[in-house]
PDB file with one MODEL, atoms N, CA, C and O in Angstrom:
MODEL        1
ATOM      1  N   UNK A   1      83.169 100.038  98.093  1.00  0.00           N
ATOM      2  CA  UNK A   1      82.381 100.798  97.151  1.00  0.00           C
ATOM      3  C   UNK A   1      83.226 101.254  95.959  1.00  0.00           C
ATOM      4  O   UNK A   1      82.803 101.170  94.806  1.00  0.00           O
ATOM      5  N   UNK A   2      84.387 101.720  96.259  1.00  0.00           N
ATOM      6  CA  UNK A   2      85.166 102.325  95.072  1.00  0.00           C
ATOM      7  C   UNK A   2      85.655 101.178  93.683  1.00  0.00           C
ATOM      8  O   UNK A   2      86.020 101.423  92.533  1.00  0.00           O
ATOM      9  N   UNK A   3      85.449  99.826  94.461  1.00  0.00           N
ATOM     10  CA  UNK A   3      85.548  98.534  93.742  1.00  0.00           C
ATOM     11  C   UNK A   3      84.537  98.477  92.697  1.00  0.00           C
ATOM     12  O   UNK A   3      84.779  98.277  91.506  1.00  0.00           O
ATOM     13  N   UNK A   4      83.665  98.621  93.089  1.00  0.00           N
ATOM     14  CA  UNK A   4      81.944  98.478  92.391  1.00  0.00           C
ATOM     15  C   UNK A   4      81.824  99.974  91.383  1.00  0.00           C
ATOM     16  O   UNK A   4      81.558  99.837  90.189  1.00  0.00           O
ATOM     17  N   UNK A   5      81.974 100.946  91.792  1.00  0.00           N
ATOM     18  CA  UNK A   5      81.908 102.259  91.189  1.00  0.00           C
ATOM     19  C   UNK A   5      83.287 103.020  90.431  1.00  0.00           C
ATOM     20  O   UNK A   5      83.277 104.082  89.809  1.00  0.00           O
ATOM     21  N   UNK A   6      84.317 102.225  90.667  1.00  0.00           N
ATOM     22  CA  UNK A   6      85.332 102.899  90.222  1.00  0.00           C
ATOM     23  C   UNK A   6      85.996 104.184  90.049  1.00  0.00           C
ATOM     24  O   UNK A   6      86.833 104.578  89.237  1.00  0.00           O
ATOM     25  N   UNK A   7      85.164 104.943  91.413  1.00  0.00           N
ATOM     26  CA  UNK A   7      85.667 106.241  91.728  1.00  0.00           C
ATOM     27  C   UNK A   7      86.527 106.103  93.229  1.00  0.00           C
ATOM     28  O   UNK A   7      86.375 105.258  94.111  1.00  0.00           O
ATOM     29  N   UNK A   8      87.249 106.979  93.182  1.00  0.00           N
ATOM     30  CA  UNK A   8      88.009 106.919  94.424  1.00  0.00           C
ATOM     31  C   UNK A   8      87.508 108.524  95.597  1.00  0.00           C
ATOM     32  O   UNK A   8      86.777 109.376  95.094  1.00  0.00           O
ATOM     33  N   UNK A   9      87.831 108.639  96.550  1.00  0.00           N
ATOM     34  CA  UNK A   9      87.928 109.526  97.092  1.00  0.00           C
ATOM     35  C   UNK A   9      88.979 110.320  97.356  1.00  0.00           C
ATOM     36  O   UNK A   9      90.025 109.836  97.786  1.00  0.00           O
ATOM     37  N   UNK A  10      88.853 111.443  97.165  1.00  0.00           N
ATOM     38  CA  UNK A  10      89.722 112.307  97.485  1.00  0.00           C
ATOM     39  C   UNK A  10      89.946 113.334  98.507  1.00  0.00           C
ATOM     40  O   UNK A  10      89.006 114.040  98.873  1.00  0.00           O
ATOM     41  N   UNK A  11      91.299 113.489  99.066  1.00  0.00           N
ATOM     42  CA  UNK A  11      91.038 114.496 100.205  1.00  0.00           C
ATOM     43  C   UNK A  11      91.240 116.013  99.660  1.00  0.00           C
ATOM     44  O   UNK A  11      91.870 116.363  98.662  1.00  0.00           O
ATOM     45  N   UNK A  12      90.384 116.979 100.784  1.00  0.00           N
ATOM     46  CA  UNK A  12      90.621 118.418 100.310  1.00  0.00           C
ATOM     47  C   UNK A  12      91.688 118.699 101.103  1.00  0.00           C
ATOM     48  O   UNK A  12      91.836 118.122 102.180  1.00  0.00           O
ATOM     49  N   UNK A  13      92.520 119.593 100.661  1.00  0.00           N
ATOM     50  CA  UNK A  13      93.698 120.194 101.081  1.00  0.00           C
ATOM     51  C   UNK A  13      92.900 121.826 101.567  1.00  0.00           C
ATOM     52  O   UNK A  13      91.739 122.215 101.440  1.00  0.00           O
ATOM     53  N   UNK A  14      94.318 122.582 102.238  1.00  0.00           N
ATOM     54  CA  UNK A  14      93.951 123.802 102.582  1.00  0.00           C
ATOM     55  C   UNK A  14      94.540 124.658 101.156  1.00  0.00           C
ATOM     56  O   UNK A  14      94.560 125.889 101.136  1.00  0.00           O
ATOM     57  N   UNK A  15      94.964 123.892 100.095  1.00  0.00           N
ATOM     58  CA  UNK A  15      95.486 124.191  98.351  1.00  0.00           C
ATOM     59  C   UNK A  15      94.135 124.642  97.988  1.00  0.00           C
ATOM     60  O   UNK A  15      93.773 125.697  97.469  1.00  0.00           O
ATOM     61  N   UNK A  16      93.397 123.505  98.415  1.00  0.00           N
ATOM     62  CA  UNK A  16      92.282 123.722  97.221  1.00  0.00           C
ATOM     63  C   UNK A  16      91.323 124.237  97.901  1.00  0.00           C
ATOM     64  O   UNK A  16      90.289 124.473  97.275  1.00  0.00           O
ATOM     65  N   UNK A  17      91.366 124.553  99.307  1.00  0.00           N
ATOM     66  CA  UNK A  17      90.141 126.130  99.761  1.00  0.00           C
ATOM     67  C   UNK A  17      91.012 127.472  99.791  1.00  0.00           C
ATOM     68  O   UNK A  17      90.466 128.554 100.008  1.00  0.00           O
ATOM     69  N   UNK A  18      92.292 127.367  99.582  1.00  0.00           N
ATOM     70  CA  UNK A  18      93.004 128.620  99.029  1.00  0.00           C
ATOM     71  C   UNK A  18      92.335 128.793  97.711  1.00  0.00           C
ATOM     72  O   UNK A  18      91.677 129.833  97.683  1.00  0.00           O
ATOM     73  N   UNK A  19      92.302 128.203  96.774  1.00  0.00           N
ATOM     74  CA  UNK A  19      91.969 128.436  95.321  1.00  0.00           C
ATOM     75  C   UNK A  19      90.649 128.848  95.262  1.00  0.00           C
ATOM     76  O   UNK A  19      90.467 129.305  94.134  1.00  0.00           O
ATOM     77  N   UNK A  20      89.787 128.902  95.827  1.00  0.00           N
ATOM     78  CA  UNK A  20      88.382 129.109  95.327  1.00  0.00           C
ATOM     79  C   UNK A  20      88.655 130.545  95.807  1.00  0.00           C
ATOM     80  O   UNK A  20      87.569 131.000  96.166  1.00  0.00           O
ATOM     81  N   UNK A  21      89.626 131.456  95.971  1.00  0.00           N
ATOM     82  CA  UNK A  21      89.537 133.184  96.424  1.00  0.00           C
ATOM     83  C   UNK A  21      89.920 133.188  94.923  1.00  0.00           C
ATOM     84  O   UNK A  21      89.514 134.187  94.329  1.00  0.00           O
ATOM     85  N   UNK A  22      90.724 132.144  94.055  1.00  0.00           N
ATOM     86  CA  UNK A  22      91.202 133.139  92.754  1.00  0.00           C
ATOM     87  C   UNK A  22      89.783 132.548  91.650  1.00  0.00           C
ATOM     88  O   UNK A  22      89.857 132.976  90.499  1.00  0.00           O
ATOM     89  N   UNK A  23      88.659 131.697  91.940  1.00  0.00           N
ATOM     90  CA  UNK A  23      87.407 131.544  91.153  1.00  0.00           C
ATOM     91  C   UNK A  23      86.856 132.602  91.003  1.00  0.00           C
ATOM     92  O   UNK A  23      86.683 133.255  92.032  1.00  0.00           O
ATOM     93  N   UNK A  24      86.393 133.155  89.764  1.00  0.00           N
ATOM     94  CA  UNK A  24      85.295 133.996  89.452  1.00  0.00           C
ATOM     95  C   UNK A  24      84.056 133.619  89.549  1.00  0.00           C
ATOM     96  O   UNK A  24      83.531 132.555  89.221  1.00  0.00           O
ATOM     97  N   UNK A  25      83.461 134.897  90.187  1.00  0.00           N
ATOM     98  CA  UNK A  25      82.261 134.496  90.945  1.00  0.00           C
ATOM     99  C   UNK A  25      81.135 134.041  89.435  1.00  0.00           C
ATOM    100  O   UNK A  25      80.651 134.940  88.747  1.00  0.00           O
ATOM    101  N   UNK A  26      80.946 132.965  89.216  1.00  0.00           N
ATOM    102  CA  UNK A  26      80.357 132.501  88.033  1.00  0.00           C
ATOM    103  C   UNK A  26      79.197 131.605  88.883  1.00  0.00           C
ATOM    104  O   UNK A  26      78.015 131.579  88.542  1.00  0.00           O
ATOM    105  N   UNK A  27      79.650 131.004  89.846  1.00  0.00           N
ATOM    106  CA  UNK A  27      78.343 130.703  90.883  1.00  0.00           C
ATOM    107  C   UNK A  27      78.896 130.372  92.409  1.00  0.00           C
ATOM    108  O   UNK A  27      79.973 129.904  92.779  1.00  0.00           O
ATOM    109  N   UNK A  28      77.759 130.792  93.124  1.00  0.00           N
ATOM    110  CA  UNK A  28      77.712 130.948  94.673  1.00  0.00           C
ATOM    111  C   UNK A  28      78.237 130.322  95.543  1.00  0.00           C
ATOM    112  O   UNK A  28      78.885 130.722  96.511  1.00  0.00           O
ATOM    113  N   UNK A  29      77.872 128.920  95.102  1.00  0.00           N
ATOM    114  CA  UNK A  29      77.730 127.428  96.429  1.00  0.00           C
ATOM    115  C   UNK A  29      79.270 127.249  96.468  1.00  0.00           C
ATOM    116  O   UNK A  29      80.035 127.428  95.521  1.00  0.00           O
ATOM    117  N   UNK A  30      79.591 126.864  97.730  1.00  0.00           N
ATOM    118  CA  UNK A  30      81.020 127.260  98.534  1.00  0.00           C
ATOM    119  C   UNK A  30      81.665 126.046  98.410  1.00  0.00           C
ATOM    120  O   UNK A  30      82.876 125.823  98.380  1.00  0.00           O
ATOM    121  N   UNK A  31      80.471 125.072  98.320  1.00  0.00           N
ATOM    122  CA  UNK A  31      80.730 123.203  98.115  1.00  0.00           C
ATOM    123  C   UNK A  31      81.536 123.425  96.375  1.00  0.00           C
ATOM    124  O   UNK A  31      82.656 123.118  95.966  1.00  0.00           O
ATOM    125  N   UNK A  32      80.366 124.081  95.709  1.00  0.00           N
ATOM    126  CA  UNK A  32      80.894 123.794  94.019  1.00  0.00           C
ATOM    127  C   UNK A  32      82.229 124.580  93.913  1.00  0.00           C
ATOM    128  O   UNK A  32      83.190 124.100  93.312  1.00  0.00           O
ATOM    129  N   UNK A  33      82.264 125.730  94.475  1.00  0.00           N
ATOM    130  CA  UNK A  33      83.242 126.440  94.061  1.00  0.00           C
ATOM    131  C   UNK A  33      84.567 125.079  94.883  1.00  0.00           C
ATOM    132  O   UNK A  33      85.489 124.607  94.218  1.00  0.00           O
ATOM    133  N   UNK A  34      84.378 124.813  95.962  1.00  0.00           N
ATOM    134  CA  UNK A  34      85.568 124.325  96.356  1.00  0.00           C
ATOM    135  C   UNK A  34      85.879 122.583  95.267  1.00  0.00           C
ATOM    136  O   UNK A  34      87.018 122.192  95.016  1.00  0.00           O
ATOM    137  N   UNK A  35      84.851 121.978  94.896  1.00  0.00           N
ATOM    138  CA  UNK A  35      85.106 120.868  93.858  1.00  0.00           C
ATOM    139  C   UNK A  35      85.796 121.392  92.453  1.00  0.00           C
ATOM    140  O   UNK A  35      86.499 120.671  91.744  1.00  0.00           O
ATOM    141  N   UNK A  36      85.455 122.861  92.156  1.00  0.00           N
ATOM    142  CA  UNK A  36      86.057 122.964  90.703  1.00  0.00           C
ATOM    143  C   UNK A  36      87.972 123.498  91.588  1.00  0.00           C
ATOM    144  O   UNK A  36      89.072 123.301  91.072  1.00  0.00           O
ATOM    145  N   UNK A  37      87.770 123.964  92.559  1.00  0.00           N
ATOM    146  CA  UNK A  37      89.280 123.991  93.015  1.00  0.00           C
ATOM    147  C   UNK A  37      90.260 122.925  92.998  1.00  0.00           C
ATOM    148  O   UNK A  37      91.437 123.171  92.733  1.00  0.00           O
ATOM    149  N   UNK A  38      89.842 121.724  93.272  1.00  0.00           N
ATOM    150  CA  UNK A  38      90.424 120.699  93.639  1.00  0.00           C
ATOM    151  C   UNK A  38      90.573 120.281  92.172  1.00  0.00           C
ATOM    152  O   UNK A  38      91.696 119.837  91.933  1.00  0.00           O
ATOM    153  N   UNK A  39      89.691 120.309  91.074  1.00  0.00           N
ATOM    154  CA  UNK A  39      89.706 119.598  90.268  1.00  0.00           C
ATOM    155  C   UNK A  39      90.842 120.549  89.276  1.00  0.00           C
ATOM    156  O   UNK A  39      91.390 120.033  88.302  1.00  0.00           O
ATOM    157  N   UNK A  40      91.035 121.652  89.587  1.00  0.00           N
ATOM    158  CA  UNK A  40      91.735 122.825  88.915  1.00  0.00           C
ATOM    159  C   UNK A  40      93.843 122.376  89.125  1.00  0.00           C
ATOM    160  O   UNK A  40      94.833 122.244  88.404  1.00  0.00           O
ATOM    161  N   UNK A  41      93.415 122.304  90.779  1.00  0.00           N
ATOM    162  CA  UNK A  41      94.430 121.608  91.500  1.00  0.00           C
ATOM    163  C   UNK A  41      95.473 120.522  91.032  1.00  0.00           C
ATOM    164  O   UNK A  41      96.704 120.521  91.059  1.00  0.00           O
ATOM    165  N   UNK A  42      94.436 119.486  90.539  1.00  0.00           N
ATOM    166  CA  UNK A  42      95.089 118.042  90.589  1.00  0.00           C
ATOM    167  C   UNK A  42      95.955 118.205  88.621  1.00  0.00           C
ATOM    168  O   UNK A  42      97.160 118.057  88.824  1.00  0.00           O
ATOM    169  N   UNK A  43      95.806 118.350  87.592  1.00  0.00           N
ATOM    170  CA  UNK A  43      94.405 118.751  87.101  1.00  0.00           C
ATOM    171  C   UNK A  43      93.651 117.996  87.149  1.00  0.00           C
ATOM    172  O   UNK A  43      94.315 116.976  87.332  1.00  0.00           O
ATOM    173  N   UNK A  44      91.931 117.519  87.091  1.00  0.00           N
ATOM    174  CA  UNK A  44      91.104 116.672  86.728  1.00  0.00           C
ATOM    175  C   UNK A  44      89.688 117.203  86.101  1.00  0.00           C
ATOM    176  O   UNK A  44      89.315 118.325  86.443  1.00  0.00           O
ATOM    177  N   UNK A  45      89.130 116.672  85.471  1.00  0.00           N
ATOM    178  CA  UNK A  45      88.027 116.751  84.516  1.00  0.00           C
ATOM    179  C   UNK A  45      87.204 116.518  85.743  1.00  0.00           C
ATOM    180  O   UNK A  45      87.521 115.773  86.670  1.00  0.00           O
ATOM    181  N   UNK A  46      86.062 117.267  85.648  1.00  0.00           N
ATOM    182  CA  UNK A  46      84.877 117.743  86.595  1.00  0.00           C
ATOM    183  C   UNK A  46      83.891 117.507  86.314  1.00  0.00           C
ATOM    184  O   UNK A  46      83.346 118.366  85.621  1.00  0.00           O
ATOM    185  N   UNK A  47      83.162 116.397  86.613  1.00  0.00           N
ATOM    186  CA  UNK A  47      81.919 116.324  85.449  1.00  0.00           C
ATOM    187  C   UNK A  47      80.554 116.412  86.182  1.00  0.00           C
ATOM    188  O   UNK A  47      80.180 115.842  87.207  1.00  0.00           O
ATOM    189  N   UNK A  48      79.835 117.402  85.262  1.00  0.00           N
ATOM    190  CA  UNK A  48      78.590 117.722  86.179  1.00  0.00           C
ATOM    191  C   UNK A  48      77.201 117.442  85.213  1.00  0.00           C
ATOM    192  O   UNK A  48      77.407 117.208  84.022  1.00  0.00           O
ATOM    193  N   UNK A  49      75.901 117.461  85.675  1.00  0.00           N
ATOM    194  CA  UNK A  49      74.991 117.062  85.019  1.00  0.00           C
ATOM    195  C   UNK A  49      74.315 118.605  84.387  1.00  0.00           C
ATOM    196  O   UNK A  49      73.478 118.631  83.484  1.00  0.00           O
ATOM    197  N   UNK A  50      74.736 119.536  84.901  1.00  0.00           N
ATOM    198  CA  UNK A  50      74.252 121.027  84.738  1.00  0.00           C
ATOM    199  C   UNK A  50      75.096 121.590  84.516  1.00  0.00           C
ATOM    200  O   UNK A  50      76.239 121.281  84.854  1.00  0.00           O
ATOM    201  N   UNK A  51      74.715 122.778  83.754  1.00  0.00           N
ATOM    202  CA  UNK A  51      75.198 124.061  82.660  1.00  0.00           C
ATOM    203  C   UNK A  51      76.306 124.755  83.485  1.00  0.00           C
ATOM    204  O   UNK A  51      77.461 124.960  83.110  1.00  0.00           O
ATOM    205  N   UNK A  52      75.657 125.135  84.877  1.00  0.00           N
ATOM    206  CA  UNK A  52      75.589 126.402  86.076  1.00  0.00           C
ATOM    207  C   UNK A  52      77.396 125.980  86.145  1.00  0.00           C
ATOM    208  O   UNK A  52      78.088 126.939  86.487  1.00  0.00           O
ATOM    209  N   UNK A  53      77.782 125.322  86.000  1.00  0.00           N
ATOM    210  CA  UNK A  53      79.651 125.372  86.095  1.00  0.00           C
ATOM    211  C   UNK A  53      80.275 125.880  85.321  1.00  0.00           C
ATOM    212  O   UNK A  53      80.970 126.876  85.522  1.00  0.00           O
ATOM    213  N   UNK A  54      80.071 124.956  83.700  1.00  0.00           N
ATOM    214  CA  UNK A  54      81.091 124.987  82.565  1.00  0.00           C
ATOM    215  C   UNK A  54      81.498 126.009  82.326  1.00  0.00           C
ATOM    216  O   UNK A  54      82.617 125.952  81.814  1.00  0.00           O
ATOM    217  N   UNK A  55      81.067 127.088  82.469  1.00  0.00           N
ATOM    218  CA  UNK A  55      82.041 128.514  82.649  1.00  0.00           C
ATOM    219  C   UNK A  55      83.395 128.753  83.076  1.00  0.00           C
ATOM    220  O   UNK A  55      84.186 129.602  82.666  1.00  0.00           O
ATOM    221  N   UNK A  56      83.546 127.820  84.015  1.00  0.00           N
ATOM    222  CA  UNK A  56      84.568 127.855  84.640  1.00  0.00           C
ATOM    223  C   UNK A  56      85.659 127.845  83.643  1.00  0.00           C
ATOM    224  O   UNK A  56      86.367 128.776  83.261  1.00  0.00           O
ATOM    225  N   UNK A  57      85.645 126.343  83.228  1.00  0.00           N
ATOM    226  CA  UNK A  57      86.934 125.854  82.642  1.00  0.00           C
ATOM    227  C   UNK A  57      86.511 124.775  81.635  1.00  0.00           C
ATOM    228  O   UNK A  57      85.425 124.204  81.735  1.00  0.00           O
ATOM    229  N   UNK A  58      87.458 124.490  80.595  1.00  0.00           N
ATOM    230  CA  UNK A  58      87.520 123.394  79.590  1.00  0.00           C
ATOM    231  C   UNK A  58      87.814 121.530  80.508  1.00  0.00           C
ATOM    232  O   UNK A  58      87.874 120.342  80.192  1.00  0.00           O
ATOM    233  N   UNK A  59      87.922 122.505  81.865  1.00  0.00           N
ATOM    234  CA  UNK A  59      88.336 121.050  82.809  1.00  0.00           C
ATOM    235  C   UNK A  59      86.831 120.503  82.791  1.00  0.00           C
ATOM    236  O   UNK A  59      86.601 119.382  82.337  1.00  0.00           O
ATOM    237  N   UNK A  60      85.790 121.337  83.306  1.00  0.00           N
ATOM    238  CA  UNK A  60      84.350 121.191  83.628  1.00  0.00           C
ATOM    239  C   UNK A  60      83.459 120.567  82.448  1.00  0.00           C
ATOM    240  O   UNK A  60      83.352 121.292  81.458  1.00  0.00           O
ATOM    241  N   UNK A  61      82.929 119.563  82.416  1.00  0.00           N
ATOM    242  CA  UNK A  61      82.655 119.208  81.231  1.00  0.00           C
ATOM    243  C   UNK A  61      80.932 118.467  81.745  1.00  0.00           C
ATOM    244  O   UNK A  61      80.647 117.585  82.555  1.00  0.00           O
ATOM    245  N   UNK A  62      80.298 119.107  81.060  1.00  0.00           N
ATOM    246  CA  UNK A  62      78.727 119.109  81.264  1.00  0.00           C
ATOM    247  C   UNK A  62      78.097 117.632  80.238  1.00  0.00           C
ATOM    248  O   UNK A  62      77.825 117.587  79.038  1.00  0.00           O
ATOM    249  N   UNK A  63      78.035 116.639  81.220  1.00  0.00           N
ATOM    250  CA  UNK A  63      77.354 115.333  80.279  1.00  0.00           C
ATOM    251  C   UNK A  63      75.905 115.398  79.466  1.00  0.00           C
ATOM    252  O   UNK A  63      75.446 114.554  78.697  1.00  0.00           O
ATOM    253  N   UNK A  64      75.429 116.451  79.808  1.00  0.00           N
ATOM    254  CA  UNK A  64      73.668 116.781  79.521  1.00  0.00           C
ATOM    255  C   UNK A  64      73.775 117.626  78.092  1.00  0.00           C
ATOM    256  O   UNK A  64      72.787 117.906  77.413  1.00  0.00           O
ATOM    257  N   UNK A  65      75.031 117.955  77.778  1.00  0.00           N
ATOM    258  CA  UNK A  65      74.932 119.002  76.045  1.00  0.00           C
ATOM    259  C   UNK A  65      75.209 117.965  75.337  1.00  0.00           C
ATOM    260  O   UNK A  65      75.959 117.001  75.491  1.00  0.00           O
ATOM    261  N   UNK A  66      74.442 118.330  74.479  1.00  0.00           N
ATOM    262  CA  UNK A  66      74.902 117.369  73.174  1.00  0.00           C
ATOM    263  C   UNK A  66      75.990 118.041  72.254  1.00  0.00           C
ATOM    264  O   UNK A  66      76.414 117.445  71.264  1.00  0.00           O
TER     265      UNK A  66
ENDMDL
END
């Protein structure tokens, strides 16, 4: 699959569920908070289809704004 799609998988560390205690609570879900950790982590660009992140960081980058 990663052939065809050109994404890879990545593993979570116990780094990047340490990091979501220093996220500001900007939103709830324990899944999102722990993806913007990892992506904070490595560094890597985070790309989401909705608003409800980009708060975070200049890493988070929302494909749906023009």
């Amino acid at each position: 699959m990663a052939e065809i799609t050109c994404f890879i998988a990545l593993p979570i560390s116990s780094e990047h569920a340490a990091g979501v205690a220093h996220l500001p609570i900007i939103h709830s879900d324990p899944f999102d908070r722990l993806l913007i950790s990892h992506a904070f982590a490595m560094p890597a660009r985070f790309v989401i289809v909705g608003a409800t992140l980009e708060d975070y960081s200049e890493l988070v980058h929302w494909i749906g704004k023009s």
